[in-house]
Each structure stands twice: as C-alpha cells, then as structure tokens.
C-alpha positions as a printed Julia matrix, in Angstrom:
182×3 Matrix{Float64}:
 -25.99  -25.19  -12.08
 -25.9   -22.94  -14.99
 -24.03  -20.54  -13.26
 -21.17  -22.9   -11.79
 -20.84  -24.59  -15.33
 -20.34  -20.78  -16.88
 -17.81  -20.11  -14.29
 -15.93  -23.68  -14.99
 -15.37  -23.08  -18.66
 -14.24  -19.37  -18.05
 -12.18  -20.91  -15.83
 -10.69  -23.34  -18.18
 -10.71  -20.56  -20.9
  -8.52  -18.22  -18.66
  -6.38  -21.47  -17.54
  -5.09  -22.06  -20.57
  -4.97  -18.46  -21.59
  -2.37  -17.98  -18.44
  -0.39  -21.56  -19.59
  -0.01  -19.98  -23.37
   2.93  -17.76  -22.26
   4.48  -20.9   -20.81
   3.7   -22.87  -23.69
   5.07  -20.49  -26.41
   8.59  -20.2   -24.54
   8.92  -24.03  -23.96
   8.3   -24.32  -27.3
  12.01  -22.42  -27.78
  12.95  -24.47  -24.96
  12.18  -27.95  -26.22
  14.0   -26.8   -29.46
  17.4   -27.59  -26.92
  17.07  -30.91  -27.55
  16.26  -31.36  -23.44
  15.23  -35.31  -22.29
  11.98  -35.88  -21.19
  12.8   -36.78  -17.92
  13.73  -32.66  -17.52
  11.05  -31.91  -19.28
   8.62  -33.7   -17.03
  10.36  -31.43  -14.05
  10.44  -28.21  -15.55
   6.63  -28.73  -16.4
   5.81  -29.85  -12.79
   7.71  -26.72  -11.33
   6.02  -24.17  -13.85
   2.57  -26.04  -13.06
   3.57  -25.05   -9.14
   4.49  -21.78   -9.91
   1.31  -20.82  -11.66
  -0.3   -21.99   -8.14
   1.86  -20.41   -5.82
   1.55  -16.92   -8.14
  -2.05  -16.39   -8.56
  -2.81  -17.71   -4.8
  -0.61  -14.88   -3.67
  -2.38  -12.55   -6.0
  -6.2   -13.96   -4.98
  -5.26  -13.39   -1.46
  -4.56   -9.6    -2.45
  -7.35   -9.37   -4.58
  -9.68  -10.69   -1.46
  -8.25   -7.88    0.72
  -8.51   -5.34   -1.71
 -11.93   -6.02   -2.61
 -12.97   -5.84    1.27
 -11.54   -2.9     1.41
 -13.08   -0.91   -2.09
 -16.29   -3.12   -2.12
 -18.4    -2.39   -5.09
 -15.43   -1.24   -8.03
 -13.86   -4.44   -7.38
 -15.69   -6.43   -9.67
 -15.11   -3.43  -12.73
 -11.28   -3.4   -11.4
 -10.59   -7.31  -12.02
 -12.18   -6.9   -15.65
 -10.24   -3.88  -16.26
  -6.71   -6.0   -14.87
  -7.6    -8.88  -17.23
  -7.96   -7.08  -20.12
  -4.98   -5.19  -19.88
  -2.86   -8.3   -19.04
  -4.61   -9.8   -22.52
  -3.54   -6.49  -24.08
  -0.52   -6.82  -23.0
  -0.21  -10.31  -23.9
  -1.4    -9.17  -27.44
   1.1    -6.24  -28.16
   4.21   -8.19  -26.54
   3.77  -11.15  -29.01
   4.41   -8.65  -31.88
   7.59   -7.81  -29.79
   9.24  -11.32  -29.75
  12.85  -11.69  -29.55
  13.91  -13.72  -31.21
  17.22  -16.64  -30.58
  16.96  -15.53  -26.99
  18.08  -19.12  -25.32
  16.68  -19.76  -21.92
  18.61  -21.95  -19.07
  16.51  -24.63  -17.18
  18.87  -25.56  -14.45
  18.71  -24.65  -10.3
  18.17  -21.57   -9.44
  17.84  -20.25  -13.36
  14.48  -22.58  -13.46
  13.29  -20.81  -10.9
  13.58  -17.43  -11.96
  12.43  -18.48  -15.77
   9.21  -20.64  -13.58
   8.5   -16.96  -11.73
   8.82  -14.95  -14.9
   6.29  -17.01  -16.77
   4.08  -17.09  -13.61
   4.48  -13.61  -13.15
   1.17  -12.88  -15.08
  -0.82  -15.42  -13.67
  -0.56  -13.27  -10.26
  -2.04  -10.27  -11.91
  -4.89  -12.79  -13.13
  -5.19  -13.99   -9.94
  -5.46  -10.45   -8.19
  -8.22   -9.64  -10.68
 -10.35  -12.97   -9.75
  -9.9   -12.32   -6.23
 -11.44   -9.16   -6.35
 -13.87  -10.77   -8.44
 -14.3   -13.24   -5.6
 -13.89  -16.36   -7.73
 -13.26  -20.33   -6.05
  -9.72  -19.94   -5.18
  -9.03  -23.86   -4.66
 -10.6   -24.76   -8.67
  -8.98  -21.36  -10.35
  -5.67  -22.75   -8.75
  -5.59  -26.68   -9.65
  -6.97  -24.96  -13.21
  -3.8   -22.83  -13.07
  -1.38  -25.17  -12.65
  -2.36  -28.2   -14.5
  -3.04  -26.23  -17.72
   0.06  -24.49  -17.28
   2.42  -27.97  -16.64
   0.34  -29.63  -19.48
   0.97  -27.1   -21.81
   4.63  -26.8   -20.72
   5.34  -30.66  -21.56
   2.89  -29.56  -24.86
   5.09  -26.79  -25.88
   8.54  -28.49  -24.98
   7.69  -31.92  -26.7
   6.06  -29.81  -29.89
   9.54  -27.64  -30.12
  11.32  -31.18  -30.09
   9.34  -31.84  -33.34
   8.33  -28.41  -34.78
  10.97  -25.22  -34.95
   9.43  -22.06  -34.0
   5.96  -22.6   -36.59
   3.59  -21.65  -33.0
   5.32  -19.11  -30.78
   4.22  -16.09  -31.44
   0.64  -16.86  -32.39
   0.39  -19.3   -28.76
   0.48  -16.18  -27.08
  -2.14  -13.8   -29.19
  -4.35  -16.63  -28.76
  -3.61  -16.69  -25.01
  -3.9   -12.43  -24.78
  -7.06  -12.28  -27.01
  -8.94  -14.81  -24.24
  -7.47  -12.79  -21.39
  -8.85   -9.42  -23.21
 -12.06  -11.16  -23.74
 -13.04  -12.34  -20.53
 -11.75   -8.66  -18.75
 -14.81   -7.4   -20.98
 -17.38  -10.09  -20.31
 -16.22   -9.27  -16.88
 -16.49   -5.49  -17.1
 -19.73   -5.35  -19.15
C-alpha cells in the first residue's frame, strides 16, 4: 500500500512537472485574448498529446529495458534529471514576444512541441517499468488542466508566471531523476 501510494504522488509530482512547460506557454497564449470555447480545445488536444507522447516513449523504454536489464532503472533517473536540467537552464533562456498560432495544423505542431518532453519522461519510466495506463491519464489531465490554467491566468495576468512555471516544473523533474538514481 505504501509503496503504490509513493508511486501515485511521484506520479502526480512528475504529471504536473511535464504540464508546466504547457502551462508557462499558454500563459503567452491566453494573453491573445483567445475565447474559451478554443481554449477548451487547445487544452483537450495538448492533454492528448501528452498521452500519445510518453506512451510512444514507455513502449521504447519497455523494449530497451528488456534488452539492457539491470542499468535501466539508473538510465531513466539519469533521463529525468537531465530533462529537469534542461527544463531549468532553458527557462533562463526565454524568448521573449515570441507569438504562437493555435489554428489546424499549427496546433498540432505547437501540441507536439510541448509534448515533446513528456516522451523523454515517458522513455525513462518505461525503463523504470512504471503503470503505463495511470502515468498516462496523469499525463494528460495535468497537462489539459494546466493548459486551460495557464491560458485563462494569461487572460487575467501578463507574463508575472512564465518563466518561474517552468523552473518549478525542471527542479521536480531533476528531483525525482535523483530519488530515482540514488
């Protein structure tokens, strides 16, 4: 019991950790003055994105880790603290006024560039051999909820969070690669 509650709130820790990035752009995003209604959907197809991505990256993590056996567990805490790392050093890199587009196809590629991480996340839990259907429902609804977060927040607040959304969201990555590792 112990055990499963530990891995639920690391879970829920690295959940919203991933959902930061996405939170911290849609708070730029939501400065656009976008409707609700939009803001619902671009929330909904982040939340699927950060699914999709780390499912593709668990089922490469589970292969790799058949396939290394015993480094895989050092591996996955090694990967998630140097996605937190990078997290970290790329908040201090922000540019700034960059305007992103939330329509068709340029929703999808902004969706897949905030997911992008969570697949590295995901490759490092699968070789960690975490629950793949709870890490992935985790995933997305922290990542949608803090999408419609951000987006409504950047309606009300301009720019006060961005930056220091995503430290946050890097120093819990970082963390958990070295409660991992050690």
């Amino acid at each position: 019991m112990t055990h499963t509650l530990t891995e639920f709130i690391s879970l829920l820790f690295m959940a919203v950790a991933i959902g930061m990035d996405a939170f911290s752009i849609s708070l730029g995003i939501g400065m656009q003055k976008i409707r609700l209604k939009r803001i619902a959907f671009i929330g909904i197809v982040i939340g699927l994105f950060h699914i999709i991505m780390p499912f593709l990256g668990i089922i490469v993590g589970k292969f790799i880790s058949t396939q290394i056996g015993e480094l895989t567990t050092l591996a996955g805490g090694l990967l998630l603290f140097g996605i937190g790392a990078h997290m970290l050093f790329s908040a201090f890199n922000h540019e700034e006024g960059r305007v992103v587009q939330t329509n068709g196809f340029k929703l999808i590629v902004f969706a897949l560039s905030v997911s992008l991480d969570s697949f590295s996340v995901g490759l490092s839990l699968g070789l960690s051999g975490v629950k793949t259907a709870l890490t992935l429902i985790m995933f997305g609804v922290a990542s949608m909820v803090l999408t419609w977060a951000g987006m409504i927040l950047g309606r009300k607040v301009h720019g006060v969070l961005g930056a220091y959304s995503e430290i946050l969201g890097g120093s819990i990555l970082s963390v958990f690669g070295l409660y991992i590792i050690f």
